[in-house]
C-alpha positions in Angstrom: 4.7 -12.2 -7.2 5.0 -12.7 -10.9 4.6 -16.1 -12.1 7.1 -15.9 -14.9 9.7 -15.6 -11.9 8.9 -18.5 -9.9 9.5 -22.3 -10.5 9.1 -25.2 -8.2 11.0 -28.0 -8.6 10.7 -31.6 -7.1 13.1 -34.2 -6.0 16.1 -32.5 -6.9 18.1 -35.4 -6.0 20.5 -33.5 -3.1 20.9 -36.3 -0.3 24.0 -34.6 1.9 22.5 -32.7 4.8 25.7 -32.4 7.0 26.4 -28.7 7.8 23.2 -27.2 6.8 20.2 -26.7 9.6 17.2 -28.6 9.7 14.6 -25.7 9.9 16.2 -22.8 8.3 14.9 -19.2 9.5 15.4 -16.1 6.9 13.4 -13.6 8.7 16.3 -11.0 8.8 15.1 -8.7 6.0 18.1 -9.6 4.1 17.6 -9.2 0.3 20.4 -11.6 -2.2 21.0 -10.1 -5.6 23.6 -12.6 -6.7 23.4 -16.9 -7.0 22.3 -18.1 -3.7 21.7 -21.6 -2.9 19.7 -21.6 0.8 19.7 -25.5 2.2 17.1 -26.2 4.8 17.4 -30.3 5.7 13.9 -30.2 7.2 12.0 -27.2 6.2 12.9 -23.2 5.3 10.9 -20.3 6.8 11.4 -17.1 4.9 10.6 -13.2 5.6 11.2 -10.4 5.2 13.3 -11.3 2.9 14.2 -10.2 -0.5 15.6 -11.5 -4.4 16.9 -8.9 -5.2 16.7 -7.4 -9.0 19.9 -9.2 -10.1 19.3 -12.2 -7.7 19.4 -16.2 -8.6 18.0 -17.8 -5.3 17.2 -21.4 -4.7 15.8 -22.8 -1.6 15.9 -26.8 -0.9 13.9 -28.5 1.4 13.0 -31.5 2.7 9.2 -31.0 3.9 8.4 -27.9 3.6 8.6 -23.8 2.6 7.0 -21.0 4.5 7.3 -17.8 2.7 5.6 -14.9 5.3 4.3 -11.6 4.8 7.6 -9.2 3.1 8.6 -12.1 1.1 9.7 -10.4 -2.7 10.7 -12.2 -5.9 12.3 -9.5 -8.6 14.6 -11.9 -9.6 15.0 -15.4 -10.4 13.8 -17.8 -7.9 13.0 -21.5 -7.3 11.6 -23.6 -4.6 12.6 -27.2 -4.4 11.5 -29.7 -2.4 13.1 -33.2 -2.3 12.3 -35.3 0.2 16.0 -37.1 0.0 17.3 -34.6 2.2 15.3 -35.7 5.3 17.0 -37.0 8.3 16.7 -40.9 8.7 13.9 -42.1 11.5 16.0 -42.2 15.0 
């Protein structure tokens, strides 16, 4: 993965988790070569998976990112992690 691609980014400030999943699975071999926000409230787990050439792709998370083997960056990508999203304690 090129270094020049990737950024990570903390506390983001995002704090509205309604309609997105807590533990967000992209491990469909998709590839995005346009601006993608992915939203996981909890953590994301990502490949195969693909930014495309063309692609703008941020993940959000609240705890954590797992990028697995067939994970690919020839775009623009950041990772963000921001702790706001969490769920309250139940």
């Amino acid at each position: 993965m090129d270094s020049t691609k990737v950024m990570a980014l903390t506390g983001a400030g995002f704090t509205d988790c309604s309609g997105f999943e807590d533990d967000l699975q992209l491990t469909d071999g998709r590839t995005d070569d346009t601006g993608t926000m992915h939203q996981g409230c909890v953590s994301i787990t990502a490949g195969p998976y693909t930014v495309g050439a063309a692609g703008d792709v941020t993940f959000t998370a609240g705890r954590t990112m797992v990028l697995k083997n067939g994970f690919r960056v020839d775009g623009l990508f950041r990772a963000v992690i921001d702790p706001l999203l969490l769920p309250p304690p139940s």
